[in-house]
C-alpha positions, 0 to 999 in steps of 0.5 A, spaced: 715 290 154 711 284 157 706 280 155 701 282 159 701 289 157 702 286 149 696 283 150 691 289 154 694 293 149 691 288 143 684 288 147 685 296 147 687 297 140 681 292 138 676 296 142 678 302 138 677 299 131 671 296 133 668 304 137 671 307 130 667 301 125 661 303 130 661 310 129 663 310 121 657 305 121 653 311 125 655 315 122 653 314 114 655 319 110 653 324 116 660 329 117 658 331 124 657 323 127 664 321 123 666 328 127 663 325 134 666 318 132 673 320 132 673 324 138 671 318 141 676 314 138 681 320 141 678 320 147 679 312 147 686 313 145 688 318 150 686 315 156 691 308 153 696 312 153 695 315 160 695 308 162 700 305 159 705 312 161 702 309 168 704 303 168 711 304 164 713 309 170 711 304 175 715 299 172 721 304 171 721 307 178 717 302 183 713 307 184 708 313 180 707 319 187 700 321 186 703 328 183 706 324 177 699 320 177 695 327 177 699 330 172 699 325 167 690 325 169 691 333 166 695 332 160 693 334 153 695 329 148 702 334 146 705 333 152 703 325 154 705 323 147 712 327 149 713 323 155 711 317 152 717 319 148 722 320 153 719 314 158 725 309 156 731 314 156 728 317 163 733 316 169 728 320 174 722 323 174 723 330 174 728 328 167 720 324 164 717 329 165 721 336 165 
């Protein structure tokens, strides 16, 4: 990985800690704003992970056609942490994303 995406993924990972501390801080013992607060944690998650899969692609390939940067857009969670997954081994796109 390069040290640049080592460091983007550090500020990433530092903004989520600090949006869970504020949403633990809001939420004061209240169910339904720790609830809001995870899924701004999750929301915050995915789309570093969208980014990330992006930037892995490019690096791979050369290139990320605008299909496979709409497909990585809509994609639930499951399915983006699945091409995570596969994003080293893949030698095409269609074997990345299936």
């Amino acid at each position: 990985m390069e040290n640049d995406g080592d460091t983007s993924n550090q500020e990433a990972a530092k903004r989520v800690v600090r949006r869970f501390l504020e949403g633990w801080h809001r939420a004061k013992g209240n169910v339904d704003a720790l609830d809001d607060a995870f899924e701004e944690i999750e929301a915050e998650t995915t789309a570093i992970l969208r980014a990330n899969l992006k930037r892995d692609v490019r690096a791979c390939f050369g290139f990320l056609p605008e299909t496979a940067a709409q497909r990585i857009d809509h994609a639930g969670r499951k399915e983006l942490d699945a091409w995570a997954e596969r994003d080293n081994d893949a030698a095409t796109l269609r074997a990345l994303f299936g």
